[in-house]
PDB file of N, CA, C and O in Angstrom:
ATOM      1  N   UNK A   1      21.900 -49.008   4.686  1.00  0.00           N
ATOM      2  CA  UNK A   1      20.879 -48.821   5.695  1.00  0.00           C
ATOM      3  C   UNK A   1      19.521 -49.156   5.083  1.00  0.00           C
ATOM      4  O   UNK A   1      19.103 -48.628   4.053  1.00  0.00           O
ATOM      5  N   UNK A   2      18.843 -50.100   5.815  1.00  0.00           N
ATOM      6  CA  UNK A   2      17.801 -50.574   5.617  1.00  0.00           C
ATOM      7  C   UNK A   2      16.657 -49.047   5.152  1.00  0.00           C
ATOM      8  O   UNK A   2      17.095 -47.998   5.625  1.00  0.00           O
ATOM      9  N   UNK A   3      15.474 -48.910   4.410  1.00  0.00           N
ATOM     10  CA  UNK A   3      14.770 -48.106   4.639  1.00  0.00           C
ATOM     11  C   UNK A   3      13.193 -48.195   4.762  1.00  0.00           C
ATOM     12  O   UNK A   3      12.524 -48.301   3.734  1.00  0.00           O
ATOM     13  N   UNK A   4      12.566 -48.150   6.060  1.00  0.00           N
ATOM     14  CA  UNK A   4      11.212 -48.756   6.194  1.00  0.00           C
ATOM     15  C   UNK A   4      10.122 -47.557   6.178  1.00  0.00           C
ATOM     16  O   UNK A   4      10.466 -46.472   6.647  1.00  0.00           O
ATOM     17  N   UNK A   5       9.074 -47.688   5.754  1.00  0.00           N
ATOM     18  CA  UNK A   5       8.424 -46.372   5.483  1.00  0.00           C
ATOM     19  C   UNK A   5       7.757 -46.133   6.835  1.00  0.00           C
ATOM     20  O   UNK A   5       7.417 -47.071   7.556  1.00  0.00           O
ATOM     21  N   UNK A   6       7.578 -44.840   7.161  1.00  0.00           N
ATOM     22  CA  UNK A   6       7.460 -44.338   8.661  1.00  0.00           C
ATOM     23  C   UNK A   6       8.503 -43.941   9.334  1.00  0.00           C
ATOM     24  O   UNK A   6       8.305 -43.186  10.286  1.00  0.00           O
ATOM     25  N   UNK A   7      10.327 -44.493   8.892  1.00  0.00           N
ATOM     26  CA  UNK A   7      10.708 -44.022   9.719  1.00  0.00           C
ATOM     27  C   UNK A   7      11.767 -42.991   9.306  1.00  0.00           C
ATOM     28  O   UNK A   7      12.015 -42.506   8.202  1.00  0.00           O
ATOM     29  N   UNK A   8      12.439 -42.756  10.778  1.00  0.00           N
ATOM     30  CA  UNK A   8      12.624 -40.833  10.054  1.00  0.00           C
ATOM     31  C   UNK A   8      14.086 -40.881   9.073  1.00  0.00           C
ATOM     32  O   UNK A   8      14.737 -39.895   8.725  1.00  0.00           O
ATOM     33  N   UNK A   9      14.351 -42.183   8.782  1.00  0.00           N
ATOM     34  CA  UNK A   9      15.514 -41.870   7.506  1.00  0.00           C
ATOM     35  C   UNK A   9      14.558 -42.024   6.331  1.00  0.00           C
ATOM     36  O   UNK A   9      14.897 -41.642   5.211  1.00  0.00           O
ATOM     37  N   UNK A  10      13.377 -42.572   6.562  1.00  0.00           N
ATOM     38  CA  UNK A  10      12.509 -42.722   5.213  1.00  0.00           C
ATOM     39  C   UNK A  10      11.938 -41.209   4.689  1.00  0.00           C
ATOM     40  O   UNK A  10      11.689 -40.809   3.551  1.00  0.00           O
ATOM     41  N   UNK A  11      11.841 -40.568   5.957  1.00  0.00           N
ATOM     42  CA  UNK A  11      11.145 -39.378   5.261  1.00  0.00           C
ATOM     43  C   UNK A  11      12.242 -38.376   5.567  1.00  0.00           C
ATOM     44  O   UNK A  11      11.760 -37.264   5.778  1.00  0.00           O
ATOM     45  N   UNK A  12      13.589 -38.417   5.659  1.00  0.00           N
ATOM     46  CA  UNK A  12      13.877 -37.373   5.661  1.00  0.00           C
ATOM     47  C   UNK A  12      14.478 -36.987   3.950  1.00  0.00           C
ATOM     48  O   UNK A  12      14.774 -37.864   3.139  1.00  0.00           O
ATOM     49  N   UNK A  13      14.562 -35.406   3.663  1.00  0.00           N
ATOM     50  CA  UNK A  13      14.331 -34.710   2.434  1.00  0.00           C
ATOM     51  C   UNK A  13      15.886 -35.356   1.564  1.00  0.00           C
ATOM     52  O   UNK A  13      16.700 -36.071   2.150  1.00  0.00           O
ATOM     53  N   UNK A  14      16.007 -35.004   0.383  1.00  0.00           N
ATOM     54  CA  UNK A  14      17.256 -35.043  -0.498  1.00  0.00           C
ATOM     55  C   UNK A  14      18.076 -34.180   0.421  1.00  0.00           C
ATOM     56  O   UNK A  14      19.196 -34.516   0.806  1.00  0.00           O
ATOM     57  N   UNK A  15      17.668 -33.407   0.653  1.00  0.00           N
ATOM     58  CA  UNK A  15      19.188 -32.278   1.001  1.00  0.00           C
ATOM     59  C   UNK A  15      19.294 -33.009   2.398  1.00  0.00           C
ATOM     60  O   UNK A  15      20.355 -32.586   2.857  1.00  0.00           O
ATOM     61  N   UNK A  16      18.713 -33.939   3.367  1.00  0.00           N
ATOM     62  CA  UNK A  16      19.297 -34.248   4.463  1.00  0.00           C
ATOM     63  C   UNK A  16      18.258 -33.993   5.383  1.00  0.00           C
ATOM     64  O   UNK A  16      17.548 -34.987   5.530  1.00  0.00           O
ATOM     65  N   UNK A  17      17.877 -32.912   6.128  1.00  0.00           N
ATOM     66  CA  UNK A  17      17.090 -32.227   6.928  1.00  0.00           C
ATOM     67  C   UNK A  17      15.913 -33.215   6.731  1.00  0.00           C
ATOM     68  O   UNK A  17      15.653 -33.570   5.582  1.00  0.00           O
ATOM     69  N   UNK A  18      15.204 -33.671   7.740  1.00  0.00           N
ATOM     70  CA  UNK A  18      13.867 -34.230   8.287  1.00  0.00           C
ATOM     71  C   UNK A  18      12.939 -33.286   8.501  1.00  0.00           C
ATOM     72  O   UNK A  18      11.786 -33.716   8.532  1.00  0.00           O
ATOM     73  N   UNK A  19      13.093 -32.046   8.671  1.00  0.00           N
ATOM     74  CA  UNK A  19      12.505 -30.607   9.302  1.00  0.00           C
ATOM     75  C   UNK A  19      11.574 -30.358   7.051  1.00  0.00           C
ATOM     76  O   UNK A  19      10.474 -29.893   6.750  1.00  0.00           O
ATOM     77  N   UNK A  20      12.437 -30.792   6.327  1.00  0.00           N
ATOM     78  CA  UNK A  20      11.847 -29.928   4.725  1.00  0.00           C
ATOM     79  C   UNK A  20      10.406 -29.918   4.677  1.00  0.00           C
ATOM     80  O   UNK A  20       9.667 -28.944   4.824  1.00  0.00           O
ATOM     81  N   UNK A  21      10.054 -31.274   4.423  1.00  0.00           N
ATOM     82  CA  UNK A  21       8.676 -30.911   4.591  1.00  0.00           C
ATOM     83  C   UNK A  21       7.462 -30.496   5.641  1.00  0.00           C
ATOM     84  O   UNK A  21       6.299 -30.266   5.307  1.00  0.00           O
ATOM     85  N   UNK A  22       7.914 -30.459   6.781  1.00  0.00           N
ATOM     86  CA  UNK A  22       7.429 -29.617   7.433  1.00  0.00           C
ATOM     87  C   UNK A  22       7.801 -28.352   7.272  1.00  0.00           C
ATOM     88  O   UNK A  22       7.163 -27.537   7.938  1.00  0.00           O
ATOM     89  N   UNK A  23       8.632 -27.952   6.595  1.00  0.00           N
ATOM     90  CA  UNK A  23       8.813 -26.248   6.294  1.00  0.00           C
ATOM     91  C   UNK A  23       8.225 -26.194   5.252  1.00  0.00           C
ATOM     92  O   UNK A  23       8.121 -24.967   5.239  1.00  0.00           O
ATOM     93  N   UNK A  24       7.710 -26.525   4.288  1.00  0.00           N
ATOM     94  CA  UNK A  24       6.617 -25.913   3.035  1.00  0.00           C
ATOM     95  C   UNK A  24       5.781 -26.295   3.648  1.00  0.00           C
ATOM     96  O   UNK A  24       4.907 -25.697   3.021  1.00  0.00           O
ATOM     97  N   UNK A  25       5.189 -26.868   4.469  1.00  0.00           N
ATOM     98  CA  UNK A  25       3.625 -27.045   4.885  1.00  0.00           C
ATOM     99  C   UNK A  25       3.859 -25.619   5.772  1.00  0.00           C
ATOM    100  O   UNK A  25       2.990 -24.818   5.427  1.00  0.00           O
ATOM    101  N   UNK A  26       4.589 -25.151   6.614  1.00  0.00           N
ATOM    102  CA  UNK A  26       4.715 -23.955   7.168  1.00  0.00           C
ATOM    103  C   UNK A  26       4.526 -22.935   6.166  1.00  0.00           C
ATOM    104  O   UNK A  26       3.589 -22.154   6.329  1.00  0.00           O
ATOM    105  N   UNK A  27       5.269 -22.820   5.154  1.00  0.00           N
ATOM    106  CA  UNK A  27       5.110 -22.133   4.414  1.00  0.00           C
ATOM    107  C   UNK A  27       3.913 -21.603   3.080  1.00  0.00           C
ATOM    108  O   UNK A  27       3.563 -20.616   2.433  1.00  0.00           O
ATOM    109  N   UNK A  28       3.683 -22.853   3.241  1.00  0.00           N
ATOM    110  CA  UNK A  28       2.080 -22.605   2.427  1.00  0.00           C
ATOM    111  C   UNK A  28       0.780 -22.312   3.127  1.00  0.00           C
ATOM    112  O   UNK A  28      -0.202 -21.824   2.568  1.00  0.00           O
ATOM    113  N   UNK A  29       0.885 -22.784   4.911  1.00  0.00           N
ATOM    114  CA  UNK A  29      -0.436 -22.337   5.227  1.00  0.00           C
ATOM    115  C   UNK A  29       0.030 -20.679   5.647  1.00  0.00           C
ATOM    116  O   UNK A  29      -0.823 -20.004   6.223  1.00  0.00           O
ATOM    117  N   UNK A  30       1.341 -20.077   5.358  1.00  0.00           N
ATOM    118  CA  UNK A  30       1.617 -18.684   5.613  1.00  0.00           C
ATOM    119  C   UNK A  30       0.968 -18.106   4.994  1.00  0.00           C
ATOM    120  O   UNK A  30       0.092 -17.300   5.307  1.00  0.00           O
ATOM    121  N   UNK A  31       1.539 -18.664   3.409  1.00  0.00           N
ATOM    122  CA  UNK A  31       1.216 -18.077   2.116  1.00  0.00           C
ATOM    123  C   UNK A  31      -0.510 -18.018   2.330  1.00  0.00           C
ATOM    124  O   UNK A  31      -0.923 -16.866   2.463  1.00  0.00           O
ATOM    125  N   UNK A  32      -1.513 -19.042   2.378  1.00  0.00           N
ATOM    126  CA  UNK A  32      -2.716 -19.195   2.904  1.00  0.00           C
ATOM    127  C   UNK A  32      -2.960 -17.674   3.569  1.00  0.00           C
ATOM    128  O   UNK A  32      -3.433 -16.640   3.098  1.00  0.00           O
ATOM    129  N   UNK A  33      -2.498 -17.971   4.692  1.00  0.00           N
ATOM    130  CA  UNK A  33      -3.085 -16.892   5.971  1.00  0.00           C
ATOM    131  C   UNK A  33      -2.889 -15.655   5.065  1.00  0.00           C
ATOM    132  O   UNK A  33      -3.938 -15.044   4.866  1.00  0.00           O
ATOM    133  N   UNK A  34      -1.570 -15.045   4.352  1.00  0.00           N
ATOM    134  CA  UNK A  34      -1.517 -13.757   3.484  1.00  0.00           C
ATOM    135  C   UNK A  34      -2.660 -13.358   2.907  1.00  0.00           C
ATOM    136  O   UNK A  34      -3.359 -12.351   3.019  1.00  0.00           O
ATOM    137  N   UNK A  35      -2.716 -14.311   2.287  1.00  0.00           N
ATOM    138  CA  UNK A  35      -4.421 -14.240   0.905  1.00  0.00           C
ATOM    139  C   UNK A  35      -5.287 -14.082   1.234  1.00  0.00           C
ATOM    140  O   UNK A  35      -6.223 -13.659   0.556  1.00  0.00           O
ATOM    141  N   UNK A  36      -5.329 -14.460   2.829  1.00  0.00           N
ATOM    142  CA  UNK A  36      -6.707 -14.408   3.573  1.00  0.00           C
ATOM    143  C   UNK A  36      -6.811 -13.034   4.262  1.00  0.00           C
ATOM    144  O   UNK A  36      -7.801 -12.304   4.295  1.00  0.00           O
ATOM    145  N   UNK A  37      -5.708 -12.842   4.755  1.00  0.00           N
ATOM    146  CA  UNK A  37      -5.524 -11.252   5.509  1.00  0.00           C
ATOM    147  C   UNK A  37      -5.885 -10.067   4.184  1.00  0.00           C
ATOM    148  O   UNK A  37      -6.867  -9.330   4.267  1.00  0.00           O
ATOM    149  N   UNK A  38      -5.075 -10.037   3.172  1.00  0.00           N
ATOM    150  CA  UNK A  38      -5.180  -9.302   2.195  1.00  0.00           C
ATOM    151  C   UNK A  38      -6.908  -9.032   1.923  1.00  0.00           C
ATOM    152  O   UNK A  38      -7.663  -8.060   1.971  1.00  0.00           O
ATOM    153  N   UNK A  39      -6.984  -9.958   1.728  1.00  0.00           N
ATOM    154  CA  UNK A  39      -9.126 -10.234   1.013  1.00  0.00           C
ATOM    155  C   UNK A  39      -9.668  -9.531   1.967  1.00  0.00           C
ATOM    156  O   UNK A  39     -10.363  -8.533   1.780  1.00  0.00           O
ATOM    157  N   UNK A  40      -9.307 -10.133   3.313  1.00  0.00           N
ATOM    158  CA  UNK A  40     -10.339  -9.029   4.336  1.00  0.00           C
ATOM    159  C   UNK A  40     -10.249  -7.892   4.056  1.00  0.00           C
ATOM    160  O   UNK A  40     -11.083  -7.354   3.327  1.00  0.00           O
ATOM    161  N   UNK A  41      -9.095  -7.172   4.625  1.00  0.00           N
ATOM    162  CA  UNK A  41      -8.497  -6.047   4.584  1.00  0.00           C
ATOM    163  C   UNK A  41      -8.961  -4.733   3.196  1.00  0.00           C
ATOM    164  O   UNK A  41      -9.084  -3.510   3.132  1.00  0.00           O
ATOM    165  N   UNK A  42      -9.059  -5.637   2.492  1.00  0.00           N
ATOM    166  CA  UNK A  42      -9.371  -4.922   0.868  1.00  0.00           C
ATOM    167  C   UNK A  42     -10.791  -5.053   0.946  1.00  0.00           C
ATOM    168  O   UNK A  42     -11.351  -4.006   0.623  1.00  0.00           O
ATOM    169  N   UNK A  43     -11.625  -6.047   1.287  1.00  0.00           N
ATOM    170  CA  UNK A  43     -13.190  -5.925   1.874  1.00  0.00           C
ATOM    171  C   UNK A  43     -13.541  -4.708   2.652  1.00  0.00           C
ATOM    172  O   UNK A  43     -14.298  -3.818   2.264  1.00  0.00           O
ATOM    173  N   UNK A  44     -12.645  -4.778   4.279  1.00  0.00           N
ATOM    174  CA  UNK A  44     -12.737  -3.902   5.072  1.00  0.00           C
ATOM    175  C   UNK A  44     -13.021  -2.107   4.223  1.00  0.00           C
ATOM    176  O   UNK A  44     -13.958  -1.316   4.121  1.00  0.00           O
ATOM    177  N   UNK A  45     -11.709  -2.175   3.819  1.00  0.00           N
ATOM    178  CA  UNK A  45     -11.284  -0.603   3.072  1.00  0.00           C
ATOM    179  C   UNK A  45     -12.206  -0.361   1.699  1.00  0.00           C
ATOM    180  O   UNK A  45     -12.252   0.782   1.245  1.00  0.00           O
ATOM    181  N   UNK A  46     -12.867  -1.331   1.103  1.00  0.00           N
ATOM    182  CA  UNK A  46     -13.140  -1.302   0.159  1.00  0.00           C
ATOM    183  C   UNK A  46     -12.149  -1.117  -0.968  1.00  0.00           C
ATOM    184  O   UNK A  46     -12.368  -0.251  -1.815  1.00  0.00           O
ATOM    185  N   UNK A  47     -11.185  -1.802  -1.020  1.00  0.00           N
ATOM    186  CA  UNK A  47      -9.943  -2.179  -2.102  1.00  0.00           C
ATOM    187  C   UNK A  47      -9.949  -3.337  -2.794  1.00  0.00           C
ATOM    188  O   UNK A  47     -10.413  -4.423  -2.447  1.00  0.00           O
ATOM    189  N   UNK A  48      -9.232  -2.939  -4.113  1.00  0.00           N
ATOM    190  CA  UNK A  48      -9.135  -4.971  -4.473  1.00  0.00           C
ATOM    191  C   UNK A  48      -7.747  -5.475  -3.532  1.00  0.00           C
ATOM    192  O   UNK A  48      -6.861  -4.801  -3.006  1.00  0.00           O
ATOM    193  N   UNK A  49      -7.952  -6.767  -3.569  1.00  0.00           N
ATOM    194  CA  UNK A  49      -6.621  -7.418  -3.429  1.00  0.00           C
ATOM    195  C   UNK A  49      -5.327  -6.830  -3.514  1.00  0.00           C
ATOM    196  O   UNK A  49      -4.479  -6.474  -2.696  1.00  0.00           O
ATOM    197  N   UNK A  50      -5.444  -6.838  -4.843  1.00  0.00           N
ATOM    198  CA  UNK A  50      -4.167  -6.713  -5.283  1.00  0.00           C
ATOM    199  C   UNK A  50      -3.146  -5.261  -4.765  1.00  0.00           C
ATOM    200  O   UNK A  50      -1.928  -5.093  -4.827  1.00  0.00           O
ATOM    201  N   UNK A  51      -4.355  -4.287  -4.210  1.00  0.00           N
ATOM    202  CA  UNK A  51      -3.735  -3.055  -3.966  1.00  0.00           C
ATOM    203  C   UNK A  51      -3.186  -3.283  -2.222  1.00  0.00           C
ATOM    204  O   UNK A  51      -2.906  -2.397  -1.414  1.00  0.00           O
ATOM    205  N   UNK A  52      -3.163  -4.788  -2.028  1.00  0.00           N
ATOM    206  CA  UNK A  52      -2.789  -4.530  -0.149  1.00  0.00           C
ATOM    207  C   UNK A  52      -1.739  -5.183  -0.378  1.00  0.00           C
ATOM    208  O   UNK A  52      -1.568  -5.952  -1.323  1.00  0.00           O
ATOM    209  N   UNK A  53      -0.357  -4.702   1.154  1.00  0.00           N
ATOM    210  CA  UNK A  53       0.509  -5.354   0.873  1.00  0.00           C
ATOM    211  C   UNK A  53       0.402  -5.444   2.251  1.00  0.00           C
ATOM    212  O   UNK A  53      -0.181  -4.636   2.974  1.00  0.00           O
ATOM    213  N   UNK A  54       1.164  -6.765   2.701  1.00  0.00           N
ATOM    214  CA  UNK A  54       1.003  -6.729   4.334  1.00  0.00           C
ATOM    215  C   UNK A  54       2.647  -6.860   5.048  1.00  0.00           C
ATOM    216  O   UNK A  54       3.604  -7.613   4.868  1.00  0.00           O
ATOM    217  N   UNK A  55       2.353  -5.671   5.949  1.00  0.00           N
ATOM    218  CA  UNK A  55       3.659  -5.013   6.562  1.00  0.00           C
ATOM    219  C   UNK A  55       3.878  -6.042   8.269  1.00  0.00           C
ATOM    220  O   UNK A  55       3.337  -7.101   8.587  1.00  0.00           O
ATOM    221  N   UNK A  56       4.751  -5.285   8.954  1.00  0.00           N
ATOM    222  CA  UNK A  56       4.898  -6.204  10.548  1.00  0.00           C
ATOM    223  C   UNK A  56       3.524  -6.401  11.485  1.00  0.00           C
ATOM    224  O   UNK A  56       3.047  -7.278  12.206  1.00  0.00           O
ATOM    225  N   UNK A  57       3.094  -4.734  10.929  1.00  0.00           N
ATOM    226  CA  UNK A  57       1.763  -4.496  11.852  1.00  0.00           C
ATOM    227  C   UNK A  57       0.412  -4.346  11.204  1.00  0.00           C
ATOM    228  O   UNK A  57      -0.614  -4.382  11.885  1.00  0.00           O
ATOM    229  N   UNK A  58       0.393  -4.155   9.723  1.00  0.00           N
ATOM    230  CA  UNK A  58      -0.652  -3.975   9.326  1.00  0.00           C
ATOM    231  C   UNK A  58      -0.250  -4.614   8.149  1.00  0.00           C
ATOM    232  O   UNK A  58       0.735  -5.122   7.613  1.00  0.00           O
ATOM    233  N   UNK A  59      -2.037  -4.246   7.891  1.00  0.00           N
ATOM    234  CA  UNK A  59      -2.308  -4.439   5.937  1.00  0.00           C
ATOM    235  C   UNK A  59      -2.788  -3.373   5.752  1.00  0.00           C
ATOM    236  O   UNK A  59      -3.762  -2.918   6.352  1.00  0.00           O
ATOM    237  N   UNK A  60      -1.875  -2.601   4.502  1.00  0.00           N
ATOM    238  CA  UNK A  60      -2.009  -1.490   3.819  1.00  0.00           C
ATOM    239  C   UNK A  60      -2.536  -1.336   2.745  1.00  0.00           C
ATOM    240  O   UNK A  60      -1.878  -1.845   1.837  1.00  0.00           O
ATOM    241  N   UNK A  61      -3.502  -0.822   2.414  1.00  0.00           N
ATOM    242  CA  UNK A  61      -5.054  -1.011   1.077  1.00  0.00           C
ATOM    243  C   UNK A  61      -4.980   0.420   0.344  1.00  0.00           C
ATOM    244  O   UNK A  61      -5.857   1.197   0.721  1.00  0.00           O
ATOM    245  N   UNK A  62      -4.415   0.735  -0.281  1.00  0.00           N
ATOM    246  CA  UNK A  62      -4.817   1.938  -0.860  1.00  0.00           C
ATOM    247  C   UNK A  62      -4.591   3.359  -0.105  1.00  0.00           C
ATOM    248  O   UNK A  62      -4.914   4.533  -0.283  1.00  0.00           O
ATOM    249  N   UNK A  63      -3.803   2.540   0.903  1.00  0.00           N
ATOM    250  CA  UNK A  63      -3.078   3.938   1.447  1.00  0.00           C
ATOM    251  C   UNK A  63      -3.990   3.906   2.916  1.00  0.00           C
ATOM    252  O   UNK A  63      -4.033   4.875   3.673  1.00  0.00           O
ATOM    253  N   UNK A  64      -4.657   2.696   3.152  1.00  0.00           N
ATOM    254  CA  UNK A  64      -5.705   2.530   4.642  1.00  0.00           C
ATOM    255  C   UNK A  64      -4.979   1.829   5.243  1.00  0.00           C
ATOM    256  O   UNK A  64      -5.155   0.698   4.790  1.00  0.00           O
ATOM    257  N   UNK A  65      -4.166   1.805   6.095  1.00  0.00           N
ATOM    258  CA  UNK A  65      -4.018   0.798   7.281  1.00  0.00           C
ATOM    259  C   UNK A  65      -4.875  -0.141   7.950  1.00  0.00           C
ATOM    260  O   UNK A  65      -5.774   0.568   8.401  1.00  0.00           O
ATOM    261  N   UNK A  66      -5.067  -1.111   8.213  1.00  0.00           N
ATOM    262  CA  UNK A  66      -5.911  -2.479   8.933  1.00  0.00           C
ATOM    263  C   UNK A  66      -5.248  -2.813   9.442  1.00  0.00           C
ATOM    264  O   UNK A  66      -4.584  -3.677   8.869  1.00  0.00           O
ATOM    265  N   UNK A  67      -4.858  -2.497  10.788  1.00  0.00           N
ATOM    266  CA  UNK A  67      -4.174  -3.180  11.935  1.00  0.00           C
ATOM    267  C   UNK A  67      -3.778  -4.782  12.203  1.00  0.00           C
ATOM    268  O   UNK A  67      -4.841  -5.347  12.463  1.00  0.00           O
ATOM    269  N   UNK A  68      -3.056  -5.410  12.230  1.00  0.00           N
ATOM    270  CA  UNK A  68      -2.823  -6.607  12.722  1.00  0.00           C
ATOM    271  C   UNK A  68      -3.077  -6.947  14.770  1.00  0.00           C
ATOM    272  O   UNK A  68      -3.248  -7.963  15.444  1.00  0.00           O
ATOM    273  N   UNK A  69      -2.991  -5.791  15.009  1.00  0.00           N
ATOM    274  CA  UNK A  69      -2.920  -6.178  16.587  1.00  0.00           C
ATOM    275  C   UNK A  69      -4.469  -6.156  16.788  1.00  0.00           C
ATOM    276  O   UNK A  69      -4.953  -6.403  17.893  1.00  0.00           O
TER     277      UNK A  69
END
């Protein structure tokens, strides 16, 4: 099979799936959005970073909740 760049046998991943790299770009602007939620959240509460972990509904700072809804 011929392979021309642009098309979707050209970009699809080693393991098969055409969907791969669009799933780490999903996954890194997640990772993104985390780092960003966390920073506020630890701003908000006055916490560092490192003490928030972020749950379904919130970000939890030192024992402060920061709502997600």
């Amino acid at each position: 099979m011929a392979r021309w760049p642009g098309t979707r046998a050209a970009r699809t991943a080693a393991n098969g799936s055409p969907y791969a790299p669009a799933g780490k770009a999903v996954m890194k602007a997640a990772d993104a959005l985390a780092v960003q939620l966390r920073e506020f959240a630890a701003r908000y509460v006055g916490a560092a970073p490192g003490e928030c972990r972020l749950t379904a509904e919130a970000v939890v700072c030192a024992g402060h909740e920061v709502s997600l809804k």
